[in-house]
N, C-alpha and C positions, 0 to 999 in steps of 0.2 A: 394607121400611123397617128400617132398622140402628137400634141403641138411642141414638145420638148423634141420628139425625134425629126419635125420639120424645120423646126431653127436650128439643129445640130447640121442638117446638109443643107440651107441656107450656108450659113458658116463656111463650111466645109468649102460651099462652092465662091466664097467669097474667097477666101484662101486660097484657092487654085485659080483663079483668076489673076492674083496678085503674082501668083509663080510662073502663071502666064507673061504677065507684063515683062517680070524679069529674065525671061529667058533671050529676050529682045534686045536687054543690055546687057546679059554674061555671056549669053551662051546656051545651048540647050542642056550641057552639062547639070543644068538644073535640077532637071525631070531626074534625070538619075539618083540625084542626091534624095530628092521628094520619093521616089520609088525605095530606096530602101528604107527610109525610114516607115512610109505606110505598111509596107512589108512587115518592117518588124513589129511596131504596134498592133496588127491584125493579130499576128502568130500568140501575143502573148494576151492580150483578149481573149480571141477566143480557147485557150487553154486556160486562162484563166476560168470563162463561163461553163466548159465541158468539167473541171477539177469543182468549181463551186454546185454543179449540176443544174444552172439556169440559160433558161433561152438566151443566143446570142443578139444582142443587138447590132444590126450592121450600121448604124447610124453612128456610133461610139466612137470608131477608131480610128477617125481619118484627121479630126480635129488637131491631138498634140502631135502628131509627127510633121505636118505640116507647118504649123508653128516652129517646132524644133527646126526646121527646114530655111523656113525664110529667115530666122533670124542666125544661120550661122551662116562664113564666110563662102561664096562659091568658089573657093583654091582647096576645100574644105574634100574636093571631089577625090583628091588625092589620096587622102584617108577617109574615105566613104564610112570604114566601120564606126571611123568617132562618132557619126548620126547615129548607128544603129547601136552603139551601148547608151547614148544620149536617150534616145527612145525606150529602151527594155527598161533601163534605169528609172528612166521619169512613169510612165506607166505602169510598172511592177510596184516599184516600193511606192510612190503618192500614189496610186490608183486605185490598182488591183488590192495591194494590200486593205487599204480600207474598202474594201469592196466591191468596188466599181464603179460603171455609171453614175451619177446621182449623188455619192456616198464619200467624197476625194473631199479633202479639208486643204491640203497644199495643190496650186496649180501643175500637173504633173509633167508640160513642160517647160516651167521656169525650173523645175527638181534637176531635169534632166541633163538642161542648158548649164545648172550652175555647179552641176557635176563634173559635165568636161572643161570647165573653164577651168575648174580650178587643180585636174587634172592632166589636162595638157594645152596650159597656157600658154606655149608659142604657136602650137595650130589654128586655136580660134583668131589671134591677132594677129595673122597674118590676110591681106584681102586683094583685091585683083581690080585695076584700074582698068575700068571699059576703054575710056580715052588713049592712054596710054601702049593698052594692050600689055600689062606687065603685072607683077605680085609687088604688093607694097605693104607696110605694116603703118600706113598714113591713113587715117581718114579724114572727112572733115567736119567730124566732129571732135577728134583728135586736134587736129592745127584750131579749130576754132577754140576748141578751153585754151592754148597757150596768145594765139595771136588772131584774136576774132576780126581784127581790120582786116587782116587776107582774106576771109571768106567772104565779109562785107564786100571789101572795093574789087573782089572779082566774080561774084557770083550773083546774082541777079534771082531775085523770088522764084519765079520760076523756072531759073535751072536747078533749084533744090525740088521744085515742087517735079520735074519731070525724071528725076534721080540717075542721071549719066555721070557715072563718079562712084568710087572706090565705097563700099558698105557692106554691109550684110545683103542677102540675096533680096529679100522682100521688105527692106525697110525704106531703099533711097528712092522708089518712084512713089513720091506722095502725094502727090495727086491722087491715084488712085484710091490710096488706102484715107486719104480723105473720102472720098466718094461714096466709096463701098462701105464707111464707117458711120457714113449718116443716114445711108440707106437702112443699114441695120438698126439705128436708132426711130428711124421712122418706123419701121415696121416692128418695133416694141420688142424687139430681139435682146439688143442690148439697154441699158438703163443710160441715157443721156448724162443725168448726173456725176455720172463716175468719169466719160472724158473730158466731159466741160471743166468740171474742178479741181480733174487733173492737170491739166493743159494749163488751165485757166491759176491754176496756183503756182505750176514752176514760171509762167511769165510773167508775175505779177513778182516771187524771186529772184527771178533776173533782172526785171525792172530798177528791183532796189538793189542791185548786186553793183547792176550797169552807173545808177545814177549816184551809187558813194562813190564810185572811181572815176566821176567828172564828164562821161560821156554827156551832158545835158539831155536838150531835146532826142540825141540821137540812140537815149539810151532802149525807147519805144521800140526801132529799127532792131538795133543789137537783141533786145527781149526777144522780138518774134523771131531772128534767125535761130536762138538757142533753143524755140520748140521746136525748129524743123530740122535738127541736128539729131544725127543716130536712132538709136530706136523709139526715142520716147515717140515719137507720134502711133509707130505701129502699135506697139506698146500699149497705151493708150486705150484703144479704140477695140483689139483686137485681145489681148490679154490680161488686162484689170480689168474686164467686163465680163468675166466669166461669172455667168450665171450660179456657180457652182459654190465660188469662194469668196462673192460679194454678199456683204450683210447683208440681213432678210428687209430692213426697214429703209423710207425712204431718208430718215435722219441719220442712217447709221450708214448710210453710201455719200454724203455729203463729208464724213467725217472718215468715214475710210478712204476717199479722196485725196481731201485736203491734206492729211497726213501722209499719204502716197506720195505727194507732190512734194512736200517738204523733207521727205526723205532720199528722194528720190535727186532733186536737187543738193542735198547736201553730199552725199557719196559720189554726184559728178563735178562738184565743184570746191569742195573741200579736201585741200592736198592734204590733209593729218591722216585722211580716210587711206591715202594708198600716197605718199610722197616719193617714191621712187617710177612708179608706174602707174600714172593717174587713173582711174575706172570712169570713162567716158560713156559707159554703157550700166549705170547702176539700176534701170529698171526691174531688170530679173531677180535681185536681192533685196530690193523693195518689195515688188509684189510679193514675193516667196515670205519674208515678212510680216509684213502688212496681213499676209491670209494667216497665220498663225495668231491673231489676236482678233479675226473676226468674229467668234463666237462671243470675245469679251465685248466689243463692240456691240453685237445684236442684245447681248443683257442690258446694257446700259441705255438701249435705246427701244424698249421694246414700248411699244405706243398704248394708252389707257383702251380701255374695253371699246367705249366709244368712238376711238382714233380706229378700234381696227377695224376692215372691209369684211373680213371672216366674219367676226361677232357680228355686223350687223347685217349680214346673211342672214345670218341665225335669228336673229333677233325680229328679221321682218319674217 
């Protein structure tokens, strides 16, 4: 086992921890949903690697169906098959087609994700109130873009950080996905740079977003509730840290960031972007984005002979 196929079940197993968490506040119905999607990404893997005629890696397939998993609605269980064309989808054409493992240029499941959204957009926005016990098309990342004082003056830091409340399966307990997200950066898995300045840019966005429309001191408060709204945190930590489709340099992951965050923030806060039905959840068009202009990124940033650690391998 090579260190790429050890942080691939790291990974793996941080993501099914997190489906773990959330089975806690939907329901077990979860697992179901998580089952067929890894089902289907195996199926099409390994026909993939038996049709290319290369050894199968079992480390490969668990990664985007999981993803695809926590980040769609749990009422989503209803039409189980939207995950598994979500998955064939994202994995076939981003994946397998360029090749496979290693070889994927778009993340294959933001491909997947932004296939059925835009396909059949009243299934994914519809979601399911733990509280309540009911289907709602509310979240509260939803009510916070129109009336961010209701989420302020009723929700308390840590009932977003412990995610009891209407979301995506594996985005609203954040706490964990904190957790498990620094864990991965401690152990060099993920590249630190990428959620710090992501994170780190859309609330420094909201800060001035909050402080032209007069909230004063309180716009600090407002800024950090809108990093803990919807997907961006999983997002974040979990999906723009793909080793895969993150530029090669470390100038060029500050700047592939930064621009994340600013994109990213502009399609969830700029009603021209979607005026009849806001996109409260723009990270998966960002990222998906943002990785088609990574290669331009690494030319621009690619570091003198002496900057790099290869050459001076070589050189000693």
């Amino acid at each position: 086992m090579n260190i790429a196929q050890r942080n691939r079940i790291i990974v793996a197993a941080s993501l099914f921890s997190i489906l773990l968490a959330s089975a806690t506040i939907f329901g077990p119905t979860v697992f179901l949903i998580g089952l067929a999607g890894i089902a289907t990404s195996f199926v099409v893997e390994f026909l993939n690697s038996k049709l290319r005629k290369e050894k199968f890696d079992w480390t490969s397939f668990a990664i985007t169906p999981l993803v695809i998993t926590l980040l769609t609605t749990p009422t989503i269980i209803s039409q189980v098959w939207m995950v598994v064309v979500a998955t064939a989808f994202g994995v076939f054409f981003a994946k397998a087609l360029f090749g496979g493992e290693g070889k994927y240029i778009f993340n294959p499941a933001t491909v997947g994700l932004i296939f059925i959204a835009l396909a059949f957009p009243v299934y994914v926005n519809n979601f399911f109130d733990p509280v309540a016990g009911e289907a709602t098309t509310q979240t509260l990342a939803t009510i916070f873009k129109n009336t961010p004082n209701t989420i302020v003056e009723n929700f308390k830091i840590l009932d977003l950080l412990m995610g009891n409340y209407a979301g995506a399966i594996g985005t609203t307990y954040k706490l964990g996905i904190l957790i498990l997200g620094i864990v991965l950066m401690v152990l060099q898995i993920t590249d630190w740079r990428v959620p710090v300045t992501f994170l780190g840019g859309y609330f420094v966005l909201s800060l001035i977003n909050f402080l032209g429309k007069g909230y004063g001191a309180n716009a600090f408060v407002y800024a950090l509730y809108s990093v803990l709204m919807g997907h961006l945190l999983f997002s974040a930590m979990f999906v723009a840290t793909d080793p895969q489709t993150v530029p090669l340099y470390k100038k060029g992951r500050w700047i592939y960031a930064a621009i994340l965050a600013l994109i990213t923030w502009m399609i969830q806060n700029i009603w021209a972007f979607n005026p009849l039905a806001p996109n409260t959840e723009g990270t998966i068009y960002s990222i998906t984005l943002m990785n088609a202009v990574v290669g331009l990124i690494d030319v621009a940033t690619v570091p003198k002979v002496k900057e790099n650690p290869v050459m001076e391998e070589l050189e000693a």
